[in-house]
C-alpha positions in Angstrom: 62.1 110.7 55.3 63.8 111.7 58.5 64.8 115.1 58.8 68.4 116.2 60.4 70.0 119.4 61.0 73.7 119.3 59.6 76.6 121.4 58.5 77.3 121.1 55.1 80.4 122.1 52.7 79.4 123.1 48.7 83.2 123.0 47.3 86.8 122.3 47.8 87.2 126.3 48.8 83.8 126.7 50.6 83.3 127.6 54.1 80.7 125.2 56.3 76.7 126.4 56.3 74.2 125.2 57.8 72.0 122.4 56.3 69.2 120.1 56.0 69.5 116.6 54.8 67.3 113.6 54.7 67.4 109.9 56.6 66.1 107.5 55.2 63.2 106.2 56.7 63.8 103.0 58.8 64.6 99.1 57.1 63.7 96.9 59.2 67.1 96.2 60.7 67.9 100.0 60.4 68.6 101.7 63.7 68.2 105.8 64.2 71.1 107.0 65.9 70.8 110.7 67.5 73.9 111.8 67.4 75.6 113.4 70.3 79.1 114.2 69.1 81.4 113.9 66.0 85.0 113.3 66.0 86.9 115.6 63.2 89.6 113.2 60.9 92.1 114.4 58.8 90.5 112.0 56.2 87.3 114.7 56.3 89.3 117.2 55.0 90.9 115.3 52.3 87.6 114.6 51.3 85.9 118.4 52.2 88.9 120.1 50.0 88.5 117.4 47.2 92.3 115.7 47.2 91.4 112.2 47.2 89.1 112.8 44.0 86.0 114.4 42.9 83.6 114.9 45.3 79.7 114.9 44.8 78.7 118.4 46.7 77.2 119.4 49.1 78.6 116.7 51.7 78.7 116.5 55.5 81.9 114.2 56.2 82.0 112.7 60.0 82.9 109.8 60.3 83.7 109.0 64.4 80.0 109.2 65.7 78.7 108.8 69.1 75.3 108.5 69.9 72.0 107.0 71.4 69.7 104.6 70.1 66.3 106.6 69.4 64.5 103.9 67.3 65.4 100.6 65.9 63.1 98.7 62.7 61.1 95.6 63.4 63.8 93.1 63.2 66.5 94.6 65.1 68.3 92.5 67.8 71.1 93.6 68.9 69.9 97.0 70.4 67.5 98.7 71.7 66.4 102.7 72.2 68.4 103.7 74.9 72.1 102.1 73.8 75.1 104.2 73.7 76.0 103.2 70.1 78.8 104.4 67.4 79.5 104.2 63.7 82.7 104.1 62.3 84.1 104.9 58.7 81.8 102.4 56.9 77.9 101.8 56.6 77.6 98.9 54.7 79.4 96.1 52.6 78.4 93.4 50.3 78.4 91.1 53.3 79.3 88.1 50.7 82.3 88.5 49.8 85.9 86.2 50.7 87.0 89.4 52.9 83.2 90.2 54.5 83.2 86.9 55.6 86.2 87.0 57.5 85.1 89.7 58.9 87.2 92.1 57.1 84.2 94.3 55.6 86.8 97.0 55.0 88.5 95.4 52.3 85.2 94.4 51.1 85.8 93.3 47.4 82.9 95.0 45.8 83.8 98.1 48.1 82.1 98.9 51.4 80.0 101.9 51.2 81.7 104.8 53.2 79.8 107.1 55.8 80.0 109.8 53.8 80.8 110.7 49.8 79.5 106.9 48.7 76.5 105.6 47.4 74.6 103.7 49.6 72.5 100.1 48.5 69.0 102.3 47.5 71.8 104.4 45.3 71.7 107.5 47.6 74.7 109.7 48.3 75.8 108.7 52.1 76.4 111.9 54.4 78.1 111.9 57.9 78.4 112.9 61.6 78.1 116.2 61.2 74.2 116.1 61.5 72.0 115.6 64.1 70.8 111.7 63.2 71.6 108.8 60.8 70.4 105.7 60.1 72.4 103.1 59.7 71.7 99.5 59.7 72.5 97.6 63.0 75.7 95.0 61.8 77.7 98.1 60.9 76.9 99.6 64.6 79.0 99.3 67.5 78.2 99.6 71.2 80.2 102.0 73.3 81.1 100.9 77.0 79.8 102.5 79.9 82.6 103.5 81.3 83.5 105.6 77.7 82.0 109.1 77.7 80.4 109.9 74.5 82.4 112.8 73.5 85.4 110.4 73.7 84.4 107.6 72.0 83.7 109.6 68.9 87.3 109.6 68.3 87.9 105.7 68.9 85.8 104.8 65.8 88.2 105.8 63.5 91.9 107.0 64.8 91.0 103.9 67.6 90.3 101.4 65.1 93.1 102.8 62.6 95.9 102.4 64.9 94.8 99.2 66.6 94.6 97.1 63.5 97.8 97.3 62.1 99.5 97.1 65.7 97.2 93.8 66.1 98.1 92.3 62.7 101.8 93.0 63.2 101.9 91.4 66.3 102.9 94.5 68.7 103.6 93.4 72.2 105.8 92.5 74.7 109.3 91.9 73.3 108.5 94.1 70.3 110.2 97.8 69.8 107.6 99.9 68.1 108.1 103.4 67.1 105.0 105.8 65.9 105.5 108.5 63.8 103.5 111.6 64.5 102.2 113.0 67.6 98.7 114.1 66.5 95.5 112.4 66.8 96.2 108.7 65.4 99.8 108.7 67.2 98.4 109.7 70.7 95.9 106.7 70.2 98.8 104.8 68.5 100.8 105.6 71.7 98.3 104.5 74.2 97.2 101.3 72.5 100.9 100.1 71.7 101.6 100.4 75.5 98.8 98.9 76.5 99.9 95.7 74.8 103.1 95.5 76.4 105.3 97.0 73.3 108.5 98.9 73.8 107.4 102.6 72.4 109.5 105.2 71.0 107.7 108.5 69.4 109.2 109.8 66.1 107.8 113.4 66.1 109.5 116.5 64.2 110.1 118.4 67.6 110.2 117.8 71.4 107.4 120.2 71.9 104.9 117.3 72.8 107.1 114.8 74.6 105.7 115.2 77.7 102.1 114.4 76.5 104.0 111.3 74.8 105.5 109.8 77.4 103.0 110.6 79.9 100.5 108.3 77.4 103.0 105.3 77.0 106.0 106.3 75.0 109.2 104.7 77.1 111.2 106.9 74.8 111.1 110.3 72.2 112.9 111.6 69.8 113.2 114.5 67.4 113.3 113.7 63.7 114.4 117.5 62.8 117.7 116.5 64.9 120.0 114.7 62.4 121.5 112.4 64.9 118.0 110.8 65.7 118.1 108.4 62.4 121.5 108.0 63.2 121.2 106.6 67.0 118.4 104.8 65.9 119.5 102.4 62.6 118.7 99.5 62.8 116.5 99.3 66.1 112.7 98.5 65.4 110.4 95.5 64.0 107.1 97.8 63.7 106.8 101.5 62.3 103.6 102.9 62.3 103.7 106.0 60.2 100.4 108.1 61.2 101.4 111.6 59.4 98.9 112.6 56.8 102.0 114.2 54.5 105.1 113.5 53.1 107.5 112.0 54.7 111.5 110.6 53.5 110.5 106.6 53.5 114.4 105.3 52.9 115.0 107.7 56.0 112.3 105.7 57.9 113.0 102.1 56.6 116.3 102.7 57.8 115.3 102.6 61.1 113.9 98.7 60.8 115.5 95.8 62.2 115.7 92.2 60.4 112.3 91.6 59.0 111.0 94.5 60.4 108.1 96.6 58.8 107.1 100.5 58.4 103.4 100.8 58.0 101.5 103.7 56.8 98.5 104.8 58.2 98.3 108.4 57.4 97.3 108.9 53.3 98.8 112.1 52.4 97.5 113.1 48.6 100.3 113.1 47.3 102.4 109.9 46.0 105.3 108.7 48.4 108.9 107.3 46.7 111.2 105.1 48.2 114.6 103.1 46.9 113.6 99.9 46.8 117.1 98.5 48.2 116.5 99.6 51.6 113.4 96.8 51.9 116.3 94.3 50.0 119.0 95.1 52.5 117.4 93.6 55.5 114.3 92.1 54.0 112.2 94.7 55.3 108.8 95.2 54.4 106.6 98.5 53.2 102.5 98.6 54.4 99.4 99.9 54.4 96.7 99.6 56.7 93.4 100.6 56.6 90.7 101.0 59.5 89.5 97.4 60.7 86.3 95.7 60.2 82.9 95.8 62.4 84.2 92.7 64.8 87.5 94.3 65.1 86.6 97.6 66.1 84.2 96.3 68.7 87.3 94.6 70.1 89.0 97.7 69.8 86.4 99.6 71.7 86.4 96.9 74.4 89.8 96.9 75.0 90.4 101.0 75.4 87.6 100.1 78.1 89.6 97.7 79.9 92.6 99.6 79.5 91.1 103.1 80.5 92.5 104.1 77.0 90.8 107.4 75.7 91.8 110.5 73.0 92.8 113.8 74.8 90.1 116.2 72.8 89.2 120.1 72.4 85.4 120.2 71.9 83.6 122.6 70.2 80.7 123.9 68.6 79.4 123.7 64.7 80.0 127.0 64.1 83.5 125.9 64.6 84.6 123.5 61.9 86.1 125.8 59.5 88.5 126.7 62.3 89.1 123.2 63.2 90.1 122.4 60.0 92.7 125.0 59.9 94.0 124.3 62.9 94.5 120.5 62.0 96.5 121.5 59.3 98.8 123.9 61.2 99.2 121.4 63.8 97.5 122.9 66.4 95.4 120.8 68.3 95.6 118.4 71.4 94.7 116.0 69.9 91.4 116.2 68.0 88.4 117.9 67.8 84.8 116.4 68.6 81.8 118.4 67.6 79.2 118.8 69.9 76.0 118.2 68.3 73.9 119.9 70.1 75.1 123.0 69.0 73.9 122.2 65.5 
C-alpha cells in the first residue's frame, strides 16, 4: 500500500487532524497522482458535517485536485510521469451502462463511485484531495493545460465542470439572456464561462457588495435581490437561470423571472427540501432543473475551453492547518472566491 499524509475529519462536529491513509497499490491502468493543491467545495462540507446522509468516518473530502503524474501501471496510455493531471468529483463508474456510454459517467446507472465517502470496485471507502497522493485509474483523469497554473485548476474540476454543463446543455450563447444566481465560487465560474459563450449575463446576488468583481468577469448587468423592485424590473426577461446558492432560496420568486419556455436550473444542493407552486412552470411553460457535474469527456472540454478563453477562479490559498477556518468562512460568505489547499503544507 501507498502511504499519504492527509487531513482527516472524525464527525459532523469535529475539527480537522492530521492523518494517514492508504493508496492502493497500482492496477495496471492506475496512475499515482502527487497532489499539489485541493480546491475546497461547498459539497465537502455537506459531506464533512453529515447533511446529505450518514457518513462513514474518518473521511478526507477533496474533490478539485491538481497534480503531477509520479507513476502510472503497466498498461497506461494516455500519460506519462511528468503530466500535469486532475481528478474531478468521480473515480470510477460501471463503464457499461446506457449513460457511461454516452459519455455521461455521472449519471452512471449503477452509480459512479465518488472521490470521497464511496466505495470503490475492490469495496474500499474512497478518500479525497486533501492528502498528499491518490490513485486513480487513468479514464477518470484529466489533463490540465499548460497555460493553467496548478493551484487554479483545482477549482475547474468541479465548480468548472458544474457550471459549464448545464450552460452547454441549455444552449447558452449568443442571443440568449442568462442570469446566475449567486456570487460565490460556482457563479464567478458561471459568470466567466456564460460570457465566454457569447450569452447576455445578468448576476442575481443578495447585495451589490460584489458587483464590481461581476461585471469585471462578464456580467453585462447586476442586480440586488434584497431590493424588491429587482424581481419586479426583471419579470419576464430570461431563457436560462442557473441557481448556484447552496441554500434556500423563494423558487416562484425566481421562475418568475423566465421568459416563454425558459428554464431555472439548480446547481447548488442546499440540505434542505425546496417548494415551489407548480402554476408558475404552467403559466409560461417554464421548466424546473437540476444539473449535476458533467462526465470525463465533458470536463476535458471544459478544461480546454477555460484554456482558450483565459478563464480561471479568483482563489485565497492556504495551508492545511487552515481548513476548519475555510469552512467557516464559506458558510459566512466570506471568501473571493474559493479556497485551494496547498498540499505541501500537509
Amino acid at each position: 500500500m501507498i502511504k499519504a499524509k492527509a487531513r482527516a475529519v472524525d464527525g459532523p462536529d469535529k475539527p480537522f487532524r492530521v492523518a494517514e491513509i492508504n493508496r492502493r497499490d497500482l492496477d495496471e491502468y492506475d496512475i499515482l497522482m502527487e497532489i499539489k493543491y485541493a480546491g475546497i467545495c461547498h459539497s465537502d462540507i455537506h459531506t464533512a458535517h453529515g447533511e446529505w446522509g450518514p457518513v462513514n468516518y474518518p473521511l478526507v473530502p477533496g474533490h478539485e485536485i491538481a497534480g503531477i503524474v509520479s507513476a502510472v501501471g503497466s498498461k497506461v496510455t494516455k500519460y506519462k510521469v511528468g503530466d500535469r493531471v486532475g481528478v474531478g468529483c468521480m473515480v470510477d463508474s460501471c463503464g457499461e451502462c446506457e449513460n457511461c456510454q454516452k459519455g455521461e459517467e455521472q449519471y452512471c446507472l449503477k452509480g459512479n463511485i465518488p472521490t470521497y465517502a464511496g466505495v470503490d470496485r475492490y469495496g474500499e471507502p474512497t478518500q479525497g484531495g486533501y492528502s498528499t497522493h491518490i490513485v486513480v485509474i487513468e479514464e477518470f483523469v484529466l489533463k490540465i493545460p499548460d497555460n493553467i497554473e496548478l493551484d487554479k485548476a483545482a477549482p475547474l474540476l468541479c465548480a468548472g465542470i458544474t457550471t459549464y454543463s448545464p450552460l452547454k446543455h441549455w444552449n447558452a450563447g449568443p442571443g440568449k439572456k442568462v442570469a446566475i444566481v449567486g456570487m460565490g465560487g460556482l457563479g464567478h465560474m458561471a459568470v466567466q464561462i456564460a460570457h465566454a459563450l457569447g450569452a447576455e449575463v445578468t448576476v442575481l446576488s443578495q447585495t451589490l457588495s460584489k458587483k464590481e468583481d461581476g461585471l469585471q468577469l462578464g456580467a453585462d448587468y447586476y442586480y440586488a435581490t434584497k431590493d424588491e423592485d429587482t424581481f419586479e424590473k426583471l419579470t419576464g426577461r430570461f431563457d436560462l437561470i442557473i441557481n448556484t446558492v447552496s441554500a434556500s432560496i423563494d423558487l416562484n420568486a425566481y421562475l418568475r423571472l423566465l421568459t416563454l419556455d425558459g428554464t431555472l436550473v439548480n446547481v447548488g444542493a442546499p440540505s434542505e427540501p425546496l417548494s415551489l407552486q407548480v402554476m408558475n412552470l404552467i403559466g409560461h411553460r417554464r421548466s424546473f432543473a437540476g444539473s449535476l457535474i458533467g462526465g470525463i469527456r465533458e470536463t476535458q472540454e471544459m478544461l480546454d475551453f477555460c484554456s482558450k478563453h483565459t478563464i480561471a477562479p479568483k482563489i485565497e490559498v492556504i495551508s492545511a492547518d487552515q481548513i476548519d477556518e475555510a469552512y467557516e468562512r464559506v458558510l459566512a460568505s466570506n471568501v473571493k472566491y474559493r479556497f485551494v489547499i496547498d498540499i505541501s503544507t500537509m
